[in-house]
C-alpha positions as CSV (number, residue, x, y, z in Angstrom):
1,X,0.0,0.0,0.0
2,X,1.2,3.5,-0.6
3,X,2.1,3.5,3.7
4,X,4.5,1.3,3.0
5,X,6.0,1.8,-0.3
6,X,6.1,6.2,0.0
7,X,5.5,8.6,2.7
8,X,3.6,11.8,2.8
9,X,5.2,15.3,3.0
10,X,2.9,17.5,3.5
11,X,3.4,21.7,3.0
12,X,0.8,24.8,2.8
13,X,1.0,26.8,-0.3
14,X,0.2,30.5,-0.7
15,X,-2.6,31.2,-3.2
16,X,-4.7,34.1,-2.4
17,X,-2.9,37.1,-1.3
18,X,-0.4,40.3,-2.2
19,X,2.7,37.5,-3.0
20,X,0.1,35.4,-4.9
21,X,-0.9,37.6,-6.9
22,X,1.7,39.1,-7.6
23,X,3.0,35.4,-9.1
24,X,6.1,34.9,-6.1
25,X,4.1,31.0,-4.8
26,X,5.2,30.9,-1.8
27,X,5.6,27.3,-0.3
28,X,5.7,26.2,3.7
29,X,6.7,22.8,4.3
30,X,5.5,21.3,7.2
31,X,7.9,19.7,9.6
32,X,6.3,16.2,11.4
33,X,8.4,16.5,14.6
34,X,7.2,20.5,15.1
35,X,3.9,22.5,14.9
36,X,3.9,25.0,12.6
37,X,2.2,28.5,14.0
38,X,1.1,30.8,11.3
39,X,0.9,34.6,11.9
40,X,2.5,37.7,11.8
41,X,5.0,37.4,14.9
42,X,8.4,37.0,13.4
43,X,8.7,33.7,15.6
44,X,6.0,31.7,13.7
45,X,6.6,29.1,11.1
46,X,4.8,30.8,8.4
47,X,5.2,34.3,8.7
48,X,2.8,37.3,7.3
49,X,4.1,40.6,6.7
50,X,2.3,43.1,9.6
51,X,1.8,46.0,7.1
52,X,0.3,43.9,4.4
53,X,-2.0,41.4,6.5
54,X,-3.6,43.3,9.4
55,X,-6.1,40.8,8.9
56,X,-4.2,38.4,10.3
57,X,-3.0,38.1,14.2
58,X,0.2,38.0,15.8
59,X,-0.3,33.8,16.3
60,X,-3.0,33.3,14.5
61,X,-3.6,29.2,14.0
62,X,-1.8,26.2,14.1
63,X,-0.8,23.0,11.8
64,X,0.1,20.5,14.2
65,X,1.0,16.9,13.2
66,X,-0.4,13.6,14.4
67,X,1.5,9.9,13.8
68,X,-1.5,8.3,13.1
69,X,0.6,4.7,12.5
70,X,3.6,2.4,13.9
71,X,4.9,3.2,10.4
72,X,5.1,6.7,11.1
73,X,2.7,8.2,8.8
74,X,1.2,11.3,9.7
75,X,-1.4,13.3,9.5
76,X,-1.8,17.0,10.4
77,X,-4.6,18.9,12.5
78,X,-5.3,22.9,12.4
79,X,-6.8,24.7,15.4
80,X,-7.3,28.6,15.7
81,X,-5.3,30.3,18.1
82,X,-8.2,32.4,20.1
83,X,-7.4,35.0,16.5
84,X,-9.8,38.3,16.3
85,X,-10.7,37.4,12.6
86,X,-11.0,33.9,13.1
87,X,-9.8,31.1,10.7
88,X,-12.0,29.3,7.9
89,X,-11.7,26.0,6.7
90,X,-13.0,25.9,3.1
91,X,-15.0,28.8,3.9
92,X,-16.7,27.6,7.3
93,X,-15.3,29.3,10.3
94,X,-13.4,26.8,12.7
95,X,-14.1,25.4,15.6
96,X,-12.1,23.2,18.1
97,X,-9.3,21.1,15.9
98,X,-9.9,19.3,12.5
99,X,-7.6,17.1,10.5
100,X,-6.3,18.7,6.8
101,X,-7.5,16.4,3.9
102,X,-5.5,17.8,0.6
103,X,-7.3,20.6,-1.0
104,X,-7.8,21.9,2.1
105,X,-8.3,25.5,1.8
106,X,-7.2,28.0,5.0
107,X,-8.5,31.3,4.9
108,X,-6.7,33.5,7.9
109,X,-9.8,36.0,8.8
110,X,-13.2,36.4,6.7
111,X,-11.5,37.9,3.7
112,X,-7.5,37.4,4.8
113,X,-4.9,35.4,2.4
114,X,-5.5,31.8,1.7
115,X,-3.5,28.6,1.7
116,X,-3.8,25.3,0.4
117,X,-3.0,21.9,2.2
118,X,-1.1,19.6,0.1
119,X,0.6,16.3,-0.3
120,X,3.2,15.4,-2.3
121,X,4.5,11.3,-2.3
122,X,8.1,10.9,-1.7
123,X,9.3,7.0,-2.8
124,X,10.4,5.0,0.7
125,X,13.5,4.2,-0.7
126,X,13.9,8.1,-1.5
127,X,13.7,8.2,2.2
128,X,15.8,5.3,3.3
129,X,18.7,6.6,1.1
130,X,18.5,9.9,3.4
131,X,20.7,10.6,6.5
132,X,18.7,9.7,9.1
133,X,19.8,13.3,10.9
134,X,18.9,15.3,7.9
135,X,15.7,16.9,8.8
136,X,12.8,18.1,6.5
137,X,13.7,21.4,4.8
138,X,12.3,24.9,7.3
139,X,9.0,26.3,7.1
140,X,9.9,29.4,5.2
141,X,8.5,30.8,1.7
142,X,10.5,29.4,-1.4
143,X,10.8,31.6,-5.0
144,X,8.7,30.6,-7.5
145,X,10.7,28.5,-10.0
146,X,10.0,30.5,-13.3
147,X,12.2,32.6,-15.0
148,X,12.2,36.2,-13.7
149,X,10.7,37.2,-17.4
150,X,8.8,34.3,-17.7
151,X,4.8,35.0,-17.8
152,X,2.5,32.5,-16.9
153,X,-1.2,31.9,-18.6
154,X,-3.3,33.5,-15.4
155,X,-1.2,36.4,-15.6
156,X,-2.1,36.8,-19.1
157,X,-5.5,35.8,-18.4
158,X,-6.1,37.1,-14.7
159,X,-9.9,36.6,-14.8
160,X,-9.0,32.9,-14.3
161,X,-7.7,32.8,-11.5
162,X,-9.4,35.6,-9.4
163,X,-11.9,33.1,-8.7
164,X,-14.2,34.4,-5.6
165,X,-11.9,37.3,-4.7
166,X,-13.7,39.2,-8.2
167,X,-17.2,39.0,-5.8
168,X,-15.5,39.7,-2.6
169,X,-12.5,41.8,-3.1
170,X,-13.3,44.0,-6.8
171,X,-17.3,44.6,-6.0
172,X,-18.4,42.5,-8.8
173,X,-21.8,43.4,-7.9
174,X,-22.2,46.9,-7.2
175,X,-19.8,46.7,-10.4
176,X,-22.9,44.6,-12.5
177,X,-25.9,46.6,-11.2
178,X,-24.0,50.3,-12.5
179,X,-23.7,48.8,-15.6
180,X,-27.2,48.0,-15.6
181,X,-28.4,51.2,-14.5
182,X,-26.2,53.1,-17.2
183,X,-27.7,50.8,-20.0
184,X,-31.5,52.1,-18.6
185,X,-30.7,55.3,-18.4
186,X,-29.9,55.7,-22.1
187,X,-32.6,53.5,-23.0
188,X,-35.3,55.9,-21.0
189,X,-33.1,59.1,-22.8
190,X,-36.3,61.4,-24.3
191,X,-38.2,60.0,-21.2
192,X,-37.7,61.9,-18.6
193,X,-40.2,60.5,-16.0
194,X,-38.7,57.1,-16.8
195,X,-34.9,58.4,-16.5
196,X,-35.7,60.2,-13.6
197,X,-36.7,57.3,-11.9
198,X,-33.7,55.1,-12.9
199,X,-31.4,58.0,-12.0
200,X,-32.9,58.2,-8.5
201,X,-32.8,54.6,-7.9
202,X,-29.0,54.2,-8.8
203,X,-28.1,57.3,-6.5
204,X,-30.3,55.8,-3.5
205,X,-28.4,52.2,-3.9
206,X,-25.4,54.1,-3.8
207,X,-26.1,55.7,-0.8
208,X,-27.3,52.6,0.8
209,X,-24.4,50.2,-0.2
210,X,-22.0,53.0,1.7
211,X,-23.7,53.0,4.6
212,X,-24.3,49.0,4.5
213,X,-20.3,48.7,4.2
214,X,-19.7,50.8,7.3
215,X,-22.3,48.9,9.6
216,X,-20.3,45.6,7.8
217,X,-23.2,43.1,8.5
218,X,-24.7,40.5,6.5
219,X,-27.9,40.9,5.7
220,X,-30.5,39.4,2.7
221,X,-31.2,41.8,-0.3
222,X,-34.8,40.8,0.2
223,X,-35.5,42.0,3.9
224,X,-33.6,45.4,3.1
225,X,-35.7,45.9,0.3
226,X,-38.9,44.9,1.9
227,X,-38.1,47.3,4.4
228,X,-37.8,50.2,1.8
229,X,-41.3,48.7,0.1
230,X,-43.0,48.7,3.3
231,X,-42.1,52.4,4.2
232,X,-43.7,53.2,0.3
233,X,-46.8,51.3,0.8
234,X,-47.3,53.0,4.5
235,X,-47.2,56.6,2.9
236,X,-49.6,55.7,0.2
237,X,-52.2,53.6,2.3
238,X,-54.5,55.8,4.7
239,X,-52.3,55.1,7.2
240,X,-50.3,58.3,6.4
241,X,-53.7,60.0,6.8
242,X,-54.2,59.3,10.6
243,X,-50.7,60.0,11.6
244,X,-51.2,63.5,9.4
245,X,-54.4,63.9,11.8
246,X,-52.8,63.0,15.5
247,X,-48.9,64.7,14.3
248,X,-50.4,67.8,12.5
249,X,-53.8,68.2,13.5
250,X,-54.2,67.5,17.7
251,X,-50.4,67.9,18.1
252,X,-49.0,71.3,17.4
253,X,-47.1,69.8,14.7
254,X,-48.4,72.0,11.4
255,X,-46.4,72.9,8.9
256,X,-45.9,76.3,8.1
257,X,-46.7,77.8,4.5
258,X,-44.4,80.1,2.3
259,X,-46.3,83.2,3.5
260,X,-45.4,82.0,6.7
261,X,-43.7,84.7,9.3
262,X,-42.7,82.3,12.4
263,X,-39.9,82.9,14.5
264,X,-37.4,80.1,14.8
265,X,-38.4,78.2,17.9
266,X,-42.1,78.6,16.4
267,X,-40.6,76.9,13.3
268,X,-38.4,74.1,15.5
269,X,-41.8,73.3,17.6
270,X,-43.9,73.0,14.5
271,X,-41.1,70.5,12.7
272,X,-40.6,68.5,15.8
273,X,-44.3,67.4,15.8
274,X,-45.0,67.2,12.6
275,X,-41.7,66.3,10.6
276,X,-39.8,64.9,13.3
277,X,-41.7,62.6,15.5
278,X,-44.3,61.7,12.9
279,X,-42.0,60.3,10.1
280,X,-39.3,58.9,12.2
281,X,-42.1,56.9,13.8
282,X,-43.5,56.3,10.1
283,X,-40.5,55.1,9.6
284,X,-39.5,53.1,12.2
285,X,-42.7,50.7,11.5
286,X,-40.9,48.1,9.2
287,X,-37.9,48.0,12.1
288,X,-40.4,47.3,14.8
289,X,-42.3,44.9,12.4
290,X,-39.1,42.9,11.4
291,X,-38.6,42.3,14.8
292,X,-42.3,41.0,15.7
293,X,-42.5,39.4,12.4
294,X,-38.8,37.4,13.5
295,X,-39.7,36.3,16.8
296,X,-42.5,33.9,15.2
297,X,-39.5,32.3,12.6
298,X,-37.9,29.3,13.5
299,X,-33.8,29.7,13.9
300,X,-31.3,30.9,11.7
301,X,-34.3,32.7,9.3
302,X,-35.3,34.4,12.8
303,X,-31.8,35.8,13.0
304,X,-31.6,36.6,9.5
305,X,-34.4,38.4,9.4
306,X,-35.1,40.4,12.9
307,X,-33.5,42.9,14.9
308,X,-31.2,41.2,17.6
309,X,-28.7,44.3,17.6
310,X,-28.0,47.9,16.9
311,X,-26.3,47.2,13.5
312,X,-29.8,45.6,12.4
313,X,-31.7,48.3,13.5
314,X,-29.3,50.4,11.5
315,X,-29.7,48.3,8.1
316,X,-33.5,48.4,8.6
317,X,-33.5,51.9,9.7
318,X,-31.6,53.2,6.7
319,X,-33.2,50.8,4.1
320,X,-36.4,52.2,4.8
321,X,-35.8,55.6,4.8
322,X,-34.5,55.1,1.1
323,X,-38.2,54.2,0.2
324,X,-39.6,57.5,2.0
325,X,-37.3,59.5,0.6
326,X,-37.6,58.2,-2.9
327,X,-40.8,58.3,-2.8
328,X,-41.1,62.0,-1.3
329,X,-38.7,63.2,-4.2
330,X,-40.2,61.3,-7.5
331,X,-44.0,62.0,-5.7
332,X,-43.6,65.1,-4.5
333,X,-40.9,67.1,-4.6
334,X,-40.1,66.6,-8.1
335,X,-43.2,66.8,-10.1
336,X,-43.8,70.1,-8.0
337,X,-40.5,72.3,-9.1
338,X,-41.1,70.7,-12.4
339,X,-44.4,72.1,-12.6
340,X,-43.6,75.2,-11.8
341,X,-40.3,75.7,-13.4
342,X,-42.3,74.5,-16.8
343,X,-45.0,77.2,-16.0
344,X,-42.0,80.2,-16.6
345,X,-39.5,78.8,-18.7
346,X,-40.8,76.2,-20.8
347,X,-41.0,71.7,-20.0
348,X,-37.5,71.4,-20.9
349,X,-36.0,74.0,-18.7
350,X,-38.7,72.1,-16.3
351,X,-37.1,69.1,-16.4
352,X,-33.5,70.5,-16.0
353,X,-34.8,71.8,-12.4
354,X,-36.6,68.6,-11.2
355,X,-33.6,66.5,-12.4
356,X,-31.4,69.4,-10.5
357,X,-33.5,68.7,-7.1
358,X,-33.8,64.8,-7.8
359,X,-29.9,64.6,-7.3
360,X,-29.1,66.4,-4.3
361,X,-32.4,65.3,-2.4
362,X,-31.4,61.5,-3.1
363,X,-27.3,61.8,-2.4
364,X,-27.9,64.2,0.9
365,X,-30.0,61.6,2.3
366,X,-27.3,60.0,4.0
367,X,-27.0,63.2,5.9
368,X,-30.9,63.3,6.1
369,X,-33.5,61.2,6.2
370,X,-31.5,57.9,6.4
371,X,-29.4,59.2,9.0
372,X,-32.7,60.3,11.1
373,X,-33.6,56.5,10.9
374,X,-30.4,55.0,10.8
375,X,-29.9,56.3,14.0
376,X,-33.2,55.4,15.7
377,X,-32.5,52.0,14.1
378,X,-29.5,51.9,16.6
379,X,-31.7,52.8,19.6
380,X,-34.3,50.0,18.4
381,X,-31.3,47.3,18.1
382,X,-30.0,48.6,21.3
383,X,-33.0,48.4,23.3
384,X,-33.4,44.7,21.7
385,X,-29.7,44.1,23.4
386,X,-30.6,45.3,26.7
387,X,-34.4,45.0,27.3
388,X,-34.5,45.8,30.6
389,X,-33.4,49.3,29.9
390,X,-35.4,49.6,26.6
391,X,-38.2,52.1,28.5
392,X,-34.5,54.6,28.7
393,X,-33.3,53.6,25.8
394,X,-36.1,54.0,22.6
395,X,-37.3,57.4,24.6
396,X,-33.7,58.9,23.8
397,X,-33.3,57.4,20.4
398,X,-37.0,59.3,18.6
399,X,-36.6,62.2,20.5
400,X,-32.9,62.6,19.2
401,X,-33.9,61.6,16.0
402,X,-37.0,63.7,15.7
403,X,-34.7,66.6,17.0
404,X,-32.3,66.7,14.3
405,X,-34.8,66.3,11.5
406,X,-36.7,69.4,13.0
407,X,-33.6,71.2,13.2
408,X,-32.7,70.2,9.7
409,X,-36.2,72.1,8.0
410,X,-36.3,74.5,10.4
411,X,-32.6,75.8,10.1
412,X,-33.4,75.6,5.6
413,X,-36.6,77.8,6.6
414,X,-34.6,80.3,8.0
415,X,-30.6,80.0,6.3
416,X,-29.3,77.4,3.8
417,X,-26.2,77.5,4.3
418,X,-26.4,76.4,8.2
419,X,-27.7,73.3,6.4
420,X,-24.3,72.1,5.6
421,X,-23.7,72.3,9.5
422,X,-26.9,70.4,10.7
423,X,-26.0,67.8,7.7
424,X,-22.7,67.5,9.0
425,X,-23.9,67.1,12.8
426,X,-26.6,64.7,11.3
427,X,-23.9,62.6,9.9
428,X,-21.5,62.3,12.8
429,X,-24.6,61.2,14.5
430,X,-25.1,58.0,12.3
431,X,-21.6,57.4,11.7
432,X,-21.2,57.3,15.5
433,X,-24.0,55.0,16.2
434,X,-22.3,52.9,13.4
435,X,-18.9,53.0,14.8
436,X,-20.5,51.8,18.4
437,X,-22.9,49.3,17.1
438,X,-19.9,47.4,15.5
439,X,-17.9,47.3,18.9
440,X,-21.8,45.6,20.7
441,X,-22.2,43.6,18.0
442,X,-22.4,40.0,19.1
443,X,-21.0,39.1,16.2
444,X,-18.2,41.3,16.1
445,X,-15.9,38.6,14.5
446,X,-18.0,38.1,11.3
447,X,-18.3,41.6,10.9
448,X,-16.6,42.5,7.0
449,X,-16.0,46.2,8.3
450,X,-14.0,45.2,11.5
451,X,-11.8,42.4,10.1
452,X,-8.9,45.0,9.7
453,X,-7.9,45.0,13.1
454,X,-4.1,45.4,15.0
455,X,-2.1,42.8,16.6
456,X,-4.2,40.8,19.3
């Protein structure tokens, strides 16, 4: 059998990385009388340069071999080393200790460099003929054996051999979907309505895939969007009708009209009730029903789904303020200056204006509307973490929220250009509740935004 007649020599071989692709393979033998640590301290077997892999911990995880014979045959074993990114074993995160079949392939953190567990036979008389005291050759990188101008056929054909990292690494998606957009957008060319649409869509994505990279999450395409649908079917059912009457009819929370001469804390009071309070809580209803609707699923769709943490609450949050506000600007907004602006100079000059409003309405949401919600969404997620302090906790979040989306159209009733400050403080606000929902998350070591770390 081959136990008898050849013995296995096992090594880990470089092949997702800087030095892979940049075509140096580096090779690790691995020694079967000593464990070999991988990570970025210099005193590890397999060694990761600190300013390229922050990915990757000081001792990260170990190969460690096991005789599993009298005729010394072994076999080797990889366990994490307590790492901060964790270590994957053909893509499933690993627990405890498993034994290395060939093809095994190690990925050091979610997205981190990858090796491949190999075998190579070496003939038992190859091995006899050895000095017994001659030991297996070190653990270190060896140079690729092409010529220095040689080129090989993935480097002429790179798309080959990219593999997953073209999804993962170069946005493959967001990539697909602009491509798509561009090719609607000169198809609807001569429709304005049509391009306007496609326009506005593309720019809210945009917006939402930036703020879904910060929070760093997983979460399905369909529950976002169902978030964003929900918010659109709530403003155009009567439901909109009864918070109108409670916000803007029995609270003092009526808007004021252009003839309108009210001081500013008049204006803030007015905004507060019926801006503020009213469409946060219109749209904070999809958060609060994603976590009601959860809590009936059976486990993992119920975690998938629901709202178990701030950085949910934040996704949710932000996902369906993209429906309010696209629907505000397309529905409202738009078709109004358009109407108008047609009225004095002509439709085309019409159409220049709305599609002048469209943009900046749609991009400064991330400093608007979807940081209003996105930062309830926290408070909803946090309150969800810690329910015994939830009666402290969702209190603080919609009156903050409200607060800075009345300040926001009362501070544009009275000077534009102290919007840019109240956008900026808006901002700050979300990106803060991001920055501290990724340190509570309770699953902080998944987390795509975080796996960039320093040295445990």
């Amino acid at each position: 059998m081959t136990g008898k007649n050849a013995r296995h020599n096992a090594f880990l071989r470089l092949v997702s990385g800087n030095e892979a692709a940049f075509g140096s393979a580096s090779r690790y033998s691995l020694l079967a009388s000593k464990d070999a640590v991988i990570g970025r301290d210099p005193n590890c077997q397999v060694v990761f340069d600190a300013m390229i892999y922050r990915m990757v911990s000081r001792r990260h995880a170990v190969v460690r071999p096991v005789s599993s014979s009298a005729d010394a045959i072994f076999s080797w074993v990889i366990s994490d080393l307590n790492s901060a990114n964790g270590t994957y074993l053909n893509g499933k995160r690993l627990q405890g200790t498993q034994e290395l079949q060939p093809g095994d392939r190690i990925t050091l953190g979610y997205d981190g460099p990858e090796l491949l567990f190999e075998y190579e036979l070496i003939p038992q008389a190859t091995v006899m003929s050895q000095p017994a005291s001659k030991p297996l050759p070190p653990a270190t990188p060896l140079q690729s054996m092409q010529k220095p101008d040689s080129v090989s056929f993935t480097q002429l054909f790179p798309i080959i051999s990219t593999g997953k990292d073209l999804t993962r690494k170069a946005y493959l998606i967001p990539g697909m979907l602009t491509v798509v957009f561009v090719v609607l957008m000169f198809a609807t060319v001569g429709h304005p309505q049509a391009n306007q649409v496609i326009v506005a869509t593309y720019i809210a994505f945009a917006a939402y895939y930036f703020v879904y990279q910060l929070c760093g999450k997983q979460k399905p395409w369909w529950v976002l969007l169902a978030s964003a649908l929900t918010t659109t079917l709530i403003l155009l059912s009567p439901l909109l009708d009864i918070f109108i009457f409670v916000f803007r009819g029995i609270l003092p929370g009526k808007l004021p009209s252009f003839e309108d001469t009210s001081t500013f804390t008049e204006l803030l009071v007015r905004y507060f009730f019926g801006a503020g309070l009213m469409e946060e809580l219109l749209k904070a209803l999809p958060v609060l029903g994603a976590y009601a609707i959860a809590r009936l699923l059976p486990s993992p769709l119920r975690e998938r789904v629901g709202v178990w943490e701030p950085l949910d609450g934040i996704l949710l949050g932000t996902a369906s303020a993209v429906g309010f506000t696209l629907l505000e600007t397309l529905g409202q907004y738009v078709p109004y200056i358009t109407e108008n602006a047609s009225v004095q100079s002509g439709i085309a000059a019409g159409q220049l204006v709305g599609l002048q409003l469209l943009i900046p309405r749609i991009l400064g949401s991330v400093a608007g509307h979807m940081a209003y919600s996105g930062y309830l969404g926290y408070f909803i997620g946090l309150a969800v973490l810690k329910p015994r302090r939830s009666w402290q906790i969702l209190p603080v979040g919609y009156l903050s929220a409200s607060a800075l989306h009345a300040l926001w159209n009362a501070t544009g009733s009275i000077n534009a250009l102290l919007l840019v400050v109240v956008g900026v403080l808006s901002y700050a606000f979300l990106m803060a509740a991001i920055l501290k929902a990724r340190v509570l998350s309770p699953t902080r070591s998944q987390n795509f935004a975080t796996r960039f770390v320093g040295p445990k």
